[in-house]
C-alpha positions in Angstrom: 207.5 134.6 8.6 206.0 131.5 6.7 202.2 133.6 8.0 203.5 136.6 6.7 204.4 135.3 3.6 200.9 133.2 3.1 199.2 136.1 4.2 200.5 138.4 1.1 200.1 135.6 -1.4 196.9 135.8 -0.8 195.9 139.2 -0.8 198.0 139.6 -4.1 195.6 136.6 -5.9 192.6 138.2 -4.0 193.7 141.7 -5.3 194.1 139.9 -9.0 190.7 138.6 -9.1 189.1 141.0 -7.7 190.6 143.6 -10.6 189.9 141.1 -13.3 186.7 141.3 -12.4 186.3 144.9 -11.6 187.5 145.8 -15.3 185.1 143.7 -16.8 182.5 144.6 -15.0 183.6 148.3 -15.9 183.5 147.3 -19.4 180.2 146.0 -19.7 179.0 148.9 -18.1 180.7 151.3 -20.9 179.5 148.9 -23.6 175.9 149.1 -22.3 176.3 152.9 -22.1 177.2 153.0 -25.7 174.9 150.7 -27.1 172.6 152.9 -25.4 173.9 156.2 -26.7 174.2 154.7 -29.9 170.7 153.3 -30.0 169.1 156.2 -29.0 170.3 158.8 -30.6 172.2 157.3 -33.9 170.2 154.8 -34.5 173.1 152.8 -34.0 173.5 150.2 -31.4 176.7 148.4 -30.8 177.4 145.5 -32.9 177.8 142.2 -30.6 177.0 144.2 -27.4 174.7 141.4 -26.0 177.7 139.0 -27.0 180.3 141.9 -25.1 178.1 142.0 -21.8 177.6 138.0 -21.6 181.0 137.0 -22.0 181.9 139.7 -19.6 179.9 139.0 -17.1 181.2 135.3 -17.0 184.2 136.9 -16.1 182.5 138.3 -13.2 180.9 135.4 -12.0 183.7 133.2 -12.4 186.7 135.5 -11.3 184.3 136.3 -8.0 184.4 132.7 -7.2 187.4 131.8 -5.7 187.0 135.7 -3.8 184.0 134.4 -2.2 184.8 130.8 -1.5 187.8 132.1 0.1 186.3 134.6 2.3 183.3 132.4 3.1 180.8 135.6 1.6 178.4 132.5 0.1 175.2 133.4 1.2 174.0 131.6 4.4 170.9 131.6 6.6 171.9 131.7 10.5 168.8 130.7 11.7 170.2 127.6 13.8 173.6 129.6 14.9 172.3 130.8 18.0 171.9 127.2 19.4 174.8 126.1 17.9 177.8 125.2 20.8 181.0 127.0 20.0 182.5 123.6 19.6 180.4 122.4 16.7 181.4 125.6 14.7 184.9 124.2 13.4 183.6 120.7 12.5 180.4 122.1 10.8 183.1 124.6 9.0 185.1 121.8 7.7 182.1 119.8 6.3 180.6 122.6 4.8 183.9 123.1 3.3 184.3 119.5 2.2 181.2 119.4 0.3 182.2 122.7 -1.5 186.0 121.6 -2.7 183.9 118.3 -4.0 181.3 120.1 -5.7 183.6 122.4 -7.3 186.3 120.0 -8.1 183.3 118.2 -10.2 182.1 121.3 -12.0 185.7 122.6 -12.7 186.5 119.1 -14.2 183.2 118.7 -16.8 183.5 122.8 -17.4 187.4 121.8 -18.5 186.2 118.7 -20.9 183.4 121.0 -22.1 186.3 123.8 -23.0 188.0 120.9 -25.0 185.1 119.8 -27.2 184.2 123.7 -27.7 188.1 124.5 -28.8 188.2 121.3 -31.0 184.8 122.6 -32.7 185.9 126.0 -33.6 183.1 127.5 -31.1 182.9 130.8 -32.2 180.3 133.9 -30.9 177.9 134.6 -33.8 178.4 138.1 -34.5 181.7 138.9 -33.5 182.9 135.5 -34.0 185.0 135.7 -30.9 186.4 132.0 -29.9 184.6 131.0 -26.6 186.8 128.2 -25.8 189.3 130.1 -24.5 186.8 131.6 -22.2 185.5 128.7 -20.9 188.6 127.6 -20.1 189.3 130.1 -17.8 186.1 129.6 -16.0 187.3 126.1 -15.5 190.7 127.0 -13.9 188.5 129.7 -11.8 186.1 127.0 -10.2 189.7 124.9 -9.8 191.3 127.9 -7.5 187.8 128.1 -5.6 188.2 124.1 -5.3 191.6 124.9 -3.7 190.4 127.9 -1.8 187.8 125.6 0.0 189.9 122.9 0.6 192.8 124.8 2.6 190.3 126.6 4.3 188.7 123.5 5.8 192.5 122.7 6.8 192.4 125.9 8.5 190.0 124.9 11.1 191.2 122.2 12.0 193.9 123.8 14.8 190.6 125.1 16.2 189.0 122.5 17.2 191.7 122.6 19.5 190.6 126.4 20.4 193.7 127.8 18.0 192.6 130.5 15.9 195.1 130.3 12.5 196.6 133.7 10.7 193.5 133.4 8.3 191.2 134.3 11.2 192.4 137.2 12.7 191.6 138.8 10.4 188.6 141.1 11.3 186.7 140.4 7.3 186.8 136.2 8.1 183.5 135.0 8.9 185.0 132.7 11.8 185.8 135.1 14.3 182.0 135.9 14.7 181.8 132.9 16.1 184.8 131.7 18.1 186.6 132.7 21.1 183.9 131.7 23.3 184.3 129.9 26.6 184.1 126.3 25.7 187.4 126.7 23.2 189.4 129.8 24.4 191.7 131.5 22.1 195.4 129.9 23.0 197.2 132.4 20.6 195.9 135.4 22.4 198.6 136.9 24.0 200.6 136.8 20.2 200.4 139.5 17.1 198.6 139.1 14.8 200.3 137.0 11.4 202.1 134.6 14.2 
């Protein structure tokens, strides 16, 4: 039940993100298009289009974030994986993970004070004179969520040291299961469904 429950929390924040940032990414590609249009052909371009598409695509970036942290999708060269014991896998997981939550927990703390200072000056974009405080606010609380994110998975693979595989890992899109279930840590939960 509680698996269950964990299980649709997070595809309903992974959903979220992941249409945040898929509508902005759709808008800066229909404010490119008519900047372009309107270029072109009107001699027109788009007032604050360059503005538009930059403070879009933070919303990409930083919306993606906690998606990728998550789902371990950070690019990674595998170079050393194939002499890599089975048993290692989980510890080097959790390090890697470690180093992540602190690295994020630091920038989501100065991007926060650096929200602050632009909100308390009146930051403002210079055409449209949209506030960008707000904005980087939410990038902050974004890089917070992928500080989580890392965190709770690095608590995830901790029952496998043990040679437990947890509800996040049957999942066939984790990265994990590539590498676990070998003979040195069998999978104990193999005879359950899958979310128990």
């Amino acid at each position: 039940m509680l698996a269950n429950l964990t299980h649709n929390t997070e595809r309903v924040i992974r959903t979220g993100l992941e249409g945040l940032a898929g509508i902005a990414l759709l808008g800066m590609m229909l404010v490119t298009t008519f900047d372009v249009i309107g270029r072109f052909f009107f001699n027109a371009p788009l007032l604050g289009a360059i503005e538009l598409i930059q403070l879009m695509l933070a919303v990409v970036i930083f919306c993606s974030f906690p998606v990728v942290c998550w789902k371990e999708e950070h690019i990674a060269v595998d170079l050393l994986d194939q002499w890599v014991p089975a048993w290692v896998v989980p510890w080097r997981q959790i390090f890697i993970n470690g180093i992540c939550t602190f690295a994020l927990y630091v920038m989501a703390d100065r991007i926060w004070a650096f929200a602050g200072r632009s909100m308390s000056y009146g930051d403002v974009t210079e055409f449209l004179r949209i506030p960008v405080g707000y904005l980087i606010y939410l990038m902050s609380l974004m890089a917070w969520m992928a500080a989580v994110f890392t965190f709770i998975r690095a608590l995830f693979y901790i029952p496998e040291i043990f040679g437990y595989k947890t509800w996040a890992h049957h999942d066939p899109e984790k990265m994990s299961d590539q590498y676990l279930g070998s003979a040195s840590h069998p999978d104990k939960n193999n005879n359950q469904p899958n979310g128990q």
